[in-house]
PyMOL Python script that loads the backbone (N, CA, C, O; Angstrom):
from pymol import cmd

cmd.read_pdbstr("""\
ATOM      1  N   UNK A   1      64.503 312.225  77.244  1.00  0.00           N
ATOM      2  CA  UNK A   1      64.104 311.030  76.511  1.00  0.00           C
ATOM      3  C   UNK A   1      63.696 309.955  77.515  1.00  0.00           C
ATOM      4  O   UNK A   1      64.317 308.966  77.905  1.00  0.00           O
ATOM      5  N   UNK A   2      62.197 310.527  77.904  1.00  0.00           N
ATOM      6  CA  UNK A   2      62.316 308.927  79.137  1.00  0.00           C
ATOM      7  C   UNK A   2      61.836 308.014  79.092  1.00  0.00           C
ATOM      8  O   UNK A   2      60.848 307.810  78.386  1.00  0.00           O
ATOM      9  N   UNK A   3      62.307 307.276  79.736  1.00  0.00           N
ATOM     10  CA  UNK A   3      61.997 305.300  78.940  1.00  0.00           C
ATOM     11  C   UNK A   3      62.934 305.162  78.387  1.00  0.00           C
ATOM     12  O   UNK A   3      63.190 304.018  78.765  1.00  0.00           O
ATOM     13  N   UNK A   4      64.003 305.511  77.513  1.00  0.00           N
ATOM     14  CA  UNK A   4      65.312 304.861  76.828  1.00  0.00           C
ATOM     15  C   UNK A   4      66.297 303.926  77.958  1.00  0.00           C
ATOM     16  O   UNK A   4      66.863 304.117  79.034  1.00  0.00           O
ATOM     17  N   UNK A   5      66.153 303.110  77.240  1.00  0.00           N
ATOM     18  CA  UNK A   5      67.102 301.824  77.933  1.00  0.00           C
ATOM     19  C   UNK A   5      68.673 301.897  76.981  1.00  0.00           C
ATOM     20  O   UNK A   5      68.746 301.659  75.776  1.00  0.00           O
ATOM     21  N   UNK A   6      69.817 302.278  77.861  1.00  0.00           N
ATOM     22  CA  UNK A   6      71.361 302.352  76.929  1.00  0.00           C
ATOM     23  C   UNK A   6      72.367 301.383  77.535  1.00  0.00           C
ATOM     24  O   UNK A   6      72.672 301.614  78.705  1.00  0.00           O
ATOM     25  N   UNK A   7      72.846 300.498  77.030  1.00  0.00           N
ATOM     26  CA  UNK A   7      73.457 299.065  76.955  1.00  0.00           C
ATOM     27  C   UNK A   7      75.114 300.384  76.893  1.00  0.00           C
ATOM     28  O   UNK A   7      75.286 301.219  76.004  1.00  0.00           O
ATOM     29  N   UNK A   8      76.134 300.126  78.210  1.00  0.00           N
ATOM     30  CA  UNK A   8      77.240 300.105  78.252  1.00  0.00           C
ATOM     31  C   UNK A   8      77.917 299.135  77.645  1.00  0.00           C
ATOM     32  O   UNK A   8      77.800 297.912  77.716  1.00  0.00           O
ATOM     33  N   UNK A   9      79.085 300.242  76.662  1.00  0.00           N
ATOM     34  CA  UNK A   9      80.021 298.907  75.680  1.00  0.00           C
ATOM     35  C   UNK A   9      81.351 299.389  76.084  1.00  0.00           C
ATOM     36  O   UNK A   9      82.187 298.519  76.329  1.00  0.00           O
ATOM     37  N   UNK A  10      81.536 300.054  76.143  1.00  0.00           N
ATOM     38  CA  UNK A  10      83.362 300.323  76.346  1.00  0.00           C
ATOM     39  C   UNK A  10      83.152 299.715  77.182  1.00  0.00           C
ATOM     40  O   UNK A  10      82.047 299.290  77.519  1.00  0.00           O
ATOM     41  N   UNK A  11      84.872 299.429  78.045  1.00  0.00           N
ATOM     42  CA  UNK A  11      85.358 298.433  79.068  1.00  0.00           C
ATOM     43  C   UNK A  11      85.678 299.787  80.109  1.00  0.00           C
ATOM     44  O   UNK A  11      85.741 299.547  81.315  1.00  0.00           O
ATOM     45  N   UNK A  12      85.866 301.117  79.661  1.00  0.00           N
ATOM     46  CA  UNK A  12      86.156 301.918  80.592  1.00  0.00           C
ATOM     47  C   UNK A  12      84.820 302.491  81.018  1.00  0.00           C
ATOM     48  O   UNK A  12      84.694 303.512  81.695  1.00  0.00           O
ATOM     49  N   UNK A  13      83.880 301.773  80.579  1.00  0.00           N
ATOM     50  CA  UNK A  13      82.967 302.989  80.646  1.00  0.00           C
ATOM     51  C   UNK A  13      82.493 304.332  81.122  1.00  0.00           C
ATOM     52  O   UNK A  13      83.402 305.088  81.464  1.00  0.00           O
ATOM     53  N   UNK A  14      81.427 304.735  81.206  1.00  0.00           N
ATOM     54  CA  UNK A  14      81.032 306.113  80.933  1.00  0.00           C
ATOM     55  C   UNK A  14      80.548 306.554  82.381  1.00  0.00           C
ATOM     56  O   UNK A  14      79.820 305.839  83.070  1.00  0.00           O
ATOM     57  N   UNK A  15      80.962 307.648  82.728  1.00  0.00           N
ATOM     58  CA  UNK A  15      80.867 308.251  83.720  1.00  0.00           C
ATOM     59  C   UNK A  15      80.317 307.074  85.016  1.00  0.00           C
ATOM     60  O   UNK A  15      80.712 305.910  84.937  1.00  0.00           O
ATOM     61  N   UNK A  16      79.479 307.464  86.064  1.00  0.00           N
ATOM     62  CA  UNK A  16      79.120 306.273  87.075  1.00  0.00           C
ATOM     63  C   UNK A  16      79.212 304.389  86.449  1.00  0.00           C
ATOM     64  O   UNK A  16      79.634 303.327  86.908  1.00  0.00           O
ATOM     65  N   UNK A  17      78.506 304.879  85.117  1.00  0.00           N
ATOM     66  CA  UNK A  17      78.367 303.492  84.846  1.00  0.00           C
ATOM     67  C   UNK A  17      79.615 302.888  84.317  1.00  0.00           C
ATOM     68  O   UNK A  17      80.695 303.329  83.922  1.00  0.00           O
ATOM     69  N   UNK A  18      78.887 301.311  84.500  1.00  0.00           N
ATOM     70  CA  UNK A  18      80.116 299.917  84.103  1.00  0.00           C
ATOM     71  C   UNK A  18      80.009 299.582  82.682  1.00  0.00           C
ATOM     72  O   UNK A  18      78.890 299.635  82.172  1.00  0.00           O
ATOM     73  N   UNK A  19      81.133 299.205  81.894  1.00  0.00           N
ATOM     74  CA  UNK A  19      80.701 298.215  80.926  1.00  0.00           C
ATOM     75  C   UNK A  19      79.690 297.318  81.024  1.00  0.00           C
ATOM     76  O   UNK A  19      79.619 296.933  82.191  1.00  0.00           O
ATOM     77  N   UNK A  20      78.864 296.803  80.319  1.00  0.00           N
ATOM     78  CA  UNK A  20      77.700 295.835  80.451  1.00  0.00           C
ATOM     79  C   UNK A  20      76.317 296.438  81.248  1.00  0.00           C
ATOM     80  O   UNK A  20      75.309 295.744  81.116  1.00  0.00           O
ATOM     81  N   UNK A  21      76.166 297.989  82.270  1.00  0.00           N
ATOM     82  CA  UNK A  21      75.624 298.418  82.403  1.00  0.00           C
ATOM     83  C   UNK A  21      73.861 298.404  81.648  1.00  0.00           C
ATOM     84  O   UNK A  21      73.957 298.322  80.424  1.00  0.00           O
ATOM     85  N   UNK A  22      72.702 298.451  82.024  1.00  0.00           N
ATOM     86  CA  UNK A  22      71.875 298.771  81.170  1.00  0.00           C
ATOM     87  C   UNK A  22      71.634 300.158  82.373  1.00  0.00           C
ATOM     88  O   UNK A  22      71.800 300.337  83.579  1.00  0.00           O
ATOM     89  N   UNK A  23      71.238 300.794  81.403  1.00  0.00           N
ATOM     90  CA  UNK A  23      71.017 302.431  82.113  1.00  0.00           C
ATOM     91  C   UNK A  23      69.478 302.603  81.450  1.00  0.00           C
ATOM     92  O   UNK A  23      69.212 303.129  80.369  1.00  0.00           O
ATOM     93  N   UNK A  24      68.661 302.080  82.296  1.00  0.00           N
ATOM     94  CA  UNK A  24      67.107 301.887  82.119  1.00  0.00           C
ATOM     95  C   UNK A  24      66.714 303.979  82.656  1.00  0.00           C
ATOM     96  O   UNK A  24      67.134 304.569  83.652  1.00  0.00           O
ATOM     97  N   UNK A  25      65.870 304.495  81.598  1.00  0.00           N
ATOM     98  CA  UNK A  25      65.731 305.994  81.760  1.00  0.00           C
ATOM     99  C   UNK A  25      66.962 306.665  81.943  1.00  0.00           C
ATOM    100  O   UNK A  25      67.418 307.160  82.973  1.00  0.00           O
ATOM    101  N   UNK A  26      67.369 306.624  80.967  1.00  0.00           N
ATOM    102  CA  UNK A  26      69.307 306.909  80.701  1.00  0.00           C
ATOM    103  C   UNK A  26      69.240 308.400  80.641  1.00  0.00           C
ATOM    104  O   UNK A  26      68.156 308.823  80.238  1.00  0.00           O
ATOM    105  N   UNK A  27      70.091 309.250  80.929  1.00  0.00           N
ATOM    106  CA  UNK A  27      70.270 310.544  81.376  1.00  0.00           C
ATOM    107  C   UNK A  27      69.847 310.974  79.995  1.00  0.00           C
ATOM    108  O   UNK A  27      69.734 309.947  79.327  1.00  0.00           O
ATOM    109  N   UNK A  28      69.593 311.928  79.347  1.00  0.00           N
ATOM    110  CA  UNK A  28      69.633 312.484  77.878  1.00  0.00           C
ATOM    111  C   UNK A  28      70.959 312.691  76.601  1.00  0.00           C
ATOM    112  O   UNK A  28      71.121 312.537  75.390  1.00  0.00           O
ATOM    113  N   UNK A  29      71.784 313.183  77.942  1.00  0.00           N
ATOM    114  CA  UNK A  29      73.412 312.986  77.219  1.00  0.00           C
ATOM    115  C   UNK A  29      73.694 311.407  76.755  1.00  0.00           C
ATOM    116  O   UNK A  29      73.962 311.110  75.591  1.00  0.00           O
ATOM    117  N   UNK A  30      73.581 310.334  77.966  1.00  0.00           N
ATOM    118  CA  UNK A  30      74.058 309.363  77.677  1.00  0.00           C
ATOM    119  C   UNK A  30      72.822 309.003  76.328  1.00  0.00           C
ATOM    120  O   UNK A  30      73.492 308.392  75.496  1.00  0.00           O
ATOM    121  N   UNK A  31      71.658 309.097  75.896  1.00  0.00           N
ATOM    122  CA  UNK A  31      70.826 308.632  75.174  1.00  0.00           C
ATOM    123  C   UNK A  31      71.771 309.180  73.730  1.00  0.00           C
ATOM    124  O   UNK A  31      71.919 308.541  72.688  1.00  0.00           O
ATOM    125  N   UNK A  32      72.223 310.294  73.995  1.00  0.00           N
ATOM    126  CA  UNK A  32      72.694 310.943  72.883  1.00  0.00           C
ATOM    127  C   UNK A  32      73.957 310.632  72.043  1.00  0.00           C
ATOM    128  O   UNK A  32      74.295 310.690  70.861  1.00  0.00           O
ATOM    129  N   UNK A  33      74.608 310.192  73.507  1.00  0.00           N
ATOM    130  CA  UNK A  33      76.134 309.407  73.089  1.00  0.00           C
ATOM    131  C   UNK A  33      75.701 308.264  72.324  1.00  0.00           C
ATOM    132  O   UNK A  33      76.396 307.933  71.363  1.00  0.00           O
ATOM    133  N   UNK A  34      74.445 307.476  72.656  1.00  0.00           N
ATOM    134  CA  UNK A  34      74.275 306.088  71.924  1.00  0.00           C
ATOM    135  C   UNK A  34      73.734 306.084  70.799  1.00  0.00           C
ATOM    136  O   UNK A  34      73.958 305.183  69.991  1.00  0.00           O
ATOM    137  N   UNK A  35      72.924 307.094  70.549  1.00  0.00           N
ATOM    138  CA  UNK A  35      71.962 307.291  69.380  1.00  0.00           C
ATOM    139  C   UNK A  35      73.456 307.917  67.968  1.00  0.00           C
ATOM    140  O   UNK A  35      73.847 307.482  66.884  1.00  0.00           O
ATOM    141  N   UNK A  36      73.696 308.708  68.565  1.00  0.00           N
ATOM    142  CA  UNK A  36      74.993 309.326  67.790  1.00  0.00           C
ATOM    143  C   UNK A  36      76.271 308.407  67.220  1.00  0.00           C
ATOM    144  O   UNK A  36      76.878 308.588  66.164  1.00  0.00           O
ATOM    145  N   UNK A  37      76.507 307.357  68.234  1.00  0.00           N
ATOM    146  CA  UNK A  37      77.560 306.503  68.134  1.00  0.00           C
ATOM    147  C   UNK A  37      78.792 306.168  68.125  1.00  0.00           C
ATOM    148  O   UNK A  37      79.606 305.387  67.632  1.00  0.00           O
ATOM    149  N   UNK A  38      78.597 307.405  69.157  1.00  0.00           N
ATOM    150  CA  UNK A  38      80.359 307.632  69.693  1.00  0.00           C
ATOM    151  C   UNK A  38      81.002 306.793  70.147  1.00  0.00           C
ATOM    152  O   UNK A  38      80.718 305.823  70.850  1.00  0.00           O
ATOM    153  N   UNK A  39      82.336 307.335  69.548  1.00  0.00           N
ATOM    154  CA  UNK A  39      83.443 305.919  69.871  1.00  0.00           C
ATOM    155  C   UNK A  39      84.747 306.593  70.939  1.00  0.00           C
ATOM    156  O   UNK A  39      85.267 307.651  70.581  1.00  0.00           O
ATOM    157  N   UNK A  40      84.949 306.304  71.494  1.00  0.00           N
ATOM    158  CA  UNK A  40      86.568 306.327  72.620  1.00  0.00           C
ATOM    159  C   UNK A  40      87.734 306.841  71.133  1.00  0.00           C
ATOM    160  O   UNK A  40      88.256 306.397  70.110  1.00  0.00           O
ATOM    161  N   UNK A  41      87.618 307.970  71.909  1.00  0.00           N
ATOM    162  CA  UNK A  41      89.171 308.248  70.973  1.00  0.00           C
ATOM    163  C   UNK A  41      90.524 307.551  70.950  1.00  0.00           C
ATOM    164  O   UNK A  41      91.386 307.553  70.071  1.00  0.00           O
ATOM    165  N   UNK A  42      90.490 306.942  72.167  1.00  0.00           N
ATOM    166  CA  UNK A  42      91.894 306.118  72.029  1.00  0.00           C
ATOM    167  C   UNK A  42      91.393 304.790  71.214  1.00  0.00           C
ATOM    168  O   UNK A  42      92.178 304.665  70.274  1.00  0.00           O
ATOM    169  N   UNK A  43      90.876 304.237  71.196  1.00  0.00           N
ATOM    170  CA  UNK A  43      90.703 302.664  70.625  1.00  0.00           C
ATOM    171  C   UNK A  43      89.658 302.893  69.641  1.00  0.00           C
ATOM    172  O   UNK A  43      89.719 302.145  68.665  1.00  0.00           O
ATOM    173  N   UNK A  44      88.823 303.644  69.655  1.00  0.00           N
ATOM    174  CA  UNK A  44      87.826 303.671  68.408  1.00  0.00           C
ATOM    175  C   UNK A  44      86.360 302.656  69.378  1.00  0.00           C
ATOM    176  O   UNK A  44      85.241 302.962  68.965  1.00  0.00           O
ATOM    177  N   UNK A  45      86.371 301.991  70.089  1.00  0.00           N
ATOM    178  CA  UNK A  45      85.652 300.972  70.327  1.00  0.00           C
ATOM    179  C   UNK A  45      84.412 302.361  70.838  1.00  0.00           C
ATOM    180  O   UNK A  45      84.550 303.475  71.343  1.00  0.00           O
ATOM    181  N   UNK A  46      83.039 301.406  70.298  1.00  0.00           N
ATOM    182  CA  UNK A  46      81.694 302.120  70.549  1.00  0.00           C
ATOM    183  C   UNK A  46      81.183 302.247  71.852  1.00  0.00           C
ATOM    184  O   UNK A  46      80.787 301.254  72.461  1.00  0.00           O
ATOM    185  N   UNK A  47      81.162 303.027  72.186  1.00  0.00           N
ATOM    186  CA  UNK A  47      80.889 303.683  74.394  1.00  0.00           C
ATOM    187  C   UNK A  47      79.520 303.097  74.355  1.00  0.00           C
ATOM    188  O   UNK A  47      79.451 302.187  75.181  1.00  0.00           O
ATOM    189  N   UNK A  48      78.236 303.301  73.609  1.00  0.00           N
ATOM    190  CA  UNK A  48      77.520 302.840  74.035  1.00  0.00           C
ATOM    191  C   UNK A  48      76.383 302.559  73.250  1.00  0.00           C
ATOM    192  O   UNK A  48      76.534 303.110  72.159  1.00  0.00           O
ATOM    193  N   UNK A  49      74.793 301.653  73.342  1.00  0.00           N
ATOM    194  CA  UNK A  49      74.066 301.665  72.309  1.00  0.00           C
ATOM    195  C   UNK A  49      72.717 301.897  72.647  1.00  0.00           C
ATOM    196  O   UNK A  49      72.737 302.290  73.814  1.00  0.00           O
ATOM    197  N   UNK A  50      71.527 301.858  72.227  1.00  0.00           N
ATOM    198  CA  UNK A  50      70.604 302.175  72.833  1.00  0.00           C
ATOM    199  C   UNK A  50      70.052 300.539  73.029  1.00  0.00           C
ATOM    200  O   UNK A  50      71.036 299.818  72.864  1.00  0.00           O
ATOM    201  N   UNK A  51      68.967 299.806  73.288  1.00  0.00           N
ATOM    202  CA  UNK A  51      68.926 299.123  73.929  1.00  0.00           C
ATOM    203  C   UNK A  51      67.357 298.535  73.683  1.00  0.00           C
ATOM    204  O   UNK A  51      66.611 298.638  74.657  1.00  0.00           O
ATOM    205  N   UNK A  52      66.688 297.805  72.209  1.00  0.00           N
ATOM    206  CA  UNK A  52      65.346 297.848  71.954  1.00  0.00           C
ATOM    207  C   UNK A  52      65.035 296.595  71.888  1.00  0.00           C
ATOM    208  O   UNK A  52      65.846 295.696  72.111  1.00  0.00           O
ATOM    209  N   UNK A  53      63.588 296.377  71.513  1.00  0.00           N
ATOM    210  CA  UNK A  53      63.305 295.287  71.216  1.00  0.00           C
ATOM    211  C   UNK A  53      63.452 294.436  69.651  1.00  0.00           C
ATOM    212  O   UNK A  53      63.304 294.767  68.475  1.00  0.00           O
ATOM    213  N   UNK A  54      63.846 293.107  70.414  1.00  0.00           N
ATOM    214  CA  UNK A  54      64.361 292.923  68.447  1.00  0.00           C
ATOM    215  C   UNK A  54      63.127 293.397  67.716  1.00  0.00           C
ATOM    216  O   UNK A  54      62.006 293.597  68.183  1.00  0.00           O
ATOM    217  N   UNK A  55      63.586 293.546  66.389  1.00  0.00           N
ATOM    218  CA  UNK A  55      62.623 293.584  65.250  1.00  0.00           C
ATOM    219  C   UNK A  55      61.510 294.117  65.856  1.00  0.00           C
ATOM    220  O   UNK A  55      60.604 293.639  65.173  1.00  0.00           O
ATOM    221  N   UNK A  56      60.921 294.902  66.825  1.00  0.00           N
ATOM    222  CA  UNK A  56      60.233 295.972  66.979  1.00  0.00           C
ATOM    223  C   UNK A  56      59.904 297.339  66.246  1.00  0.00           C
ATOM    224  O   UNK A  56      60.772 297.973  65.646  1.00  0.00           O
ATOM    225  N   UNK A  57      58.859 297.660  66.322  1.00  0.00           N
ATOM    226  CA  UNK A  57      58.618 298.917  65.118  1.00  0.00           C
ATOM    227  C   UNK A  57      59.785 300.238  65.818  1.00  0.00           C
ATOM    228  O   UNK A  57      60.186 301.157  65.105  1.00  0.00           O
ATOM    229  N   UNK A  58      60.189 300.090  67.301  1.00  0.00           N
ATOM    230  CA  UNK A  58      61.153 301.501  67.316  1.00  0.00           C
ATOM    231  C   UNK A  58      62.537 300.952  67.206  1.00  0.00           C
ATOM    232  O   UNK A  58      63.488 301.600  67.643  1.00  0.00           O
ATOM    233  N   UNK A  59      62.699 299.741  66.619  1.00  0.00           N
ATOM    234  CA  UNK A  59      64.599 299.164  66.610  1.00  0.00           C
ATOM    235  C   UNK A  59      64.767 300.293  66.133  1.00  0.00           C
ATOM    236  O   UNK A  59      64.030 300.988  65.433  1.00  0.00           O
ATOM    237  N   UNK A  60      66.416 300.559  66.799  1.00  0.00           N
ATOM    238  CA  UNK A  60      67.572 301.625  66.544  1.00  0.00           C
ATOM    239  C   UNK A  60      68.375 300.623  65.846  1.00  0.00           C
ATOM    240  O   UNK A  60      68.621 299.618  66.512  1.00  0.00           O
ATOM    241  N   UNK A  61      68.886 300.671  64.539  1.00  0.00           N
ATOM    242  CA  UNK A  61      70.241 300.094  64.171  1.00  0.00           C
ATOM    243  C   UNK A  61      71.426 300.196  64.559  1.00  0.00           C
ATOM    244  O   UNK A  61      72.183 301.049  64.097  1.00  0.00           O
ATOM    245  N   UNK A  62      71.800 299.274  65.542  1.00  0.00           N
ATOM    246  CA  UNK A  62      73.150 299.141  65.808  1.00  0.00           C
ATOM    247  C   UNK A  62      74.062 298.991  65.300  1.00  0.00           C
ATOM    248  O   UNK A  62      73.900 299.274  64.113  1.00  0.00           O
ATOM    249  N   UNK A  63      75.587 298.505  65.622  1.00  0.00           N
ATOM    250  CA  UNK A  63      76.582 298.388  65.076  1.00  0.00           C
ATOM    251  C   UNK A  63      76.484 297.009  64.660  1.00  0.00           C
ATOM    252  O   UNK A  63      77.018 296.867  63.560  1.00  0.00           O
ATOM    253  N   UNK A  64      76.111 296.180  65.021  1.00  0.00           N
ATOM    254  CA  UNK A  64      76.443 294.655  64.585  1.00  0.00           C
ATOM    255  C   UNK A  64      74.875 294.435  63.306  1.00  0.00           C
ATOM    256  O   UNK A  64      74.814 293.513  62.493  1.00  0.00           O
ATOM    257  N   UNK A  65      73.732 295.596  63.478  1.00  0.00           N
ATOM    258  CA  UNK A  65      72.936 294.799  62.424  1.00  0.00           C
ATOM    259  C   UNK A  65      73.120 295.983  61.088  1.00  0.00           C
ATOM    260  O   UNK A  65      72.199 296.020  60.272  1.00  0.00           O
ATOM    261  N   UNK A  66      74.348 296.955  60.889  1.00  0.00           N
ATOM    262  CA  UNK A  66      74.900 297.587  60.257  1.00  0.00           C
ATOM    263  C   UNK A  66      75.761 297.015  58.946  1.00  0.00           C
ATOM    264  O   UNK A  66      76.085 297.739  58.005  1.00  0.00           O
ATOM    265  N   UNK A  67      76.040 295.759  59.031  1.00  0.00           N
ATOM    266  CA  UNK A  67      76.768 295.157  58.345  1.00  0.00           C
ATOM    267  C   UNK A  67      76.214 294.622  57.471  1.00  0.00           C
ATOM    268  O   UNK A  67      76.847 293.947  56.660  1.00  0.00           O
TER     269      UNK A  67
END
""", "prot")
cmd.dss("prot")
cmd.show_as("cartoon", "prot")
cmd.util.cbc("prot")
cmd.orient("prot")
């Protein structure tokens, strides 16, 4: 998936990367963890998101415009 930009959210984060991370051409796994919306089994909190332009024709719905 190249070109995907993925915004680190856990505080432990994900393998090399940091929380707050942007992972600009993000590995395919990590694209997958974000697109999917996996959460940390211990706390539930969301590992990671994908990373678009607002209100752009490819926005991914996140967790906060879910509500």
């Amino acid at each position: 998936m190249a070109g995907v930009t993925v915004r680190i959210l856990h505080p432990g984060g994900v393998g090399e990367y940091k929380q707050g991370d942007e992972v600009k051409n993000a590995p395919d796994g990590l694209v997958e963890i974000a697109k999917q919306g996996i959460r940390n089994a211990a706390d539930g909190e969301l590992v990671a998101e994908i990373v678009t332009k607002k209100g752009g024709a490819d926005a991914v719905p996140t967790e906060d415009s879910q509500s």
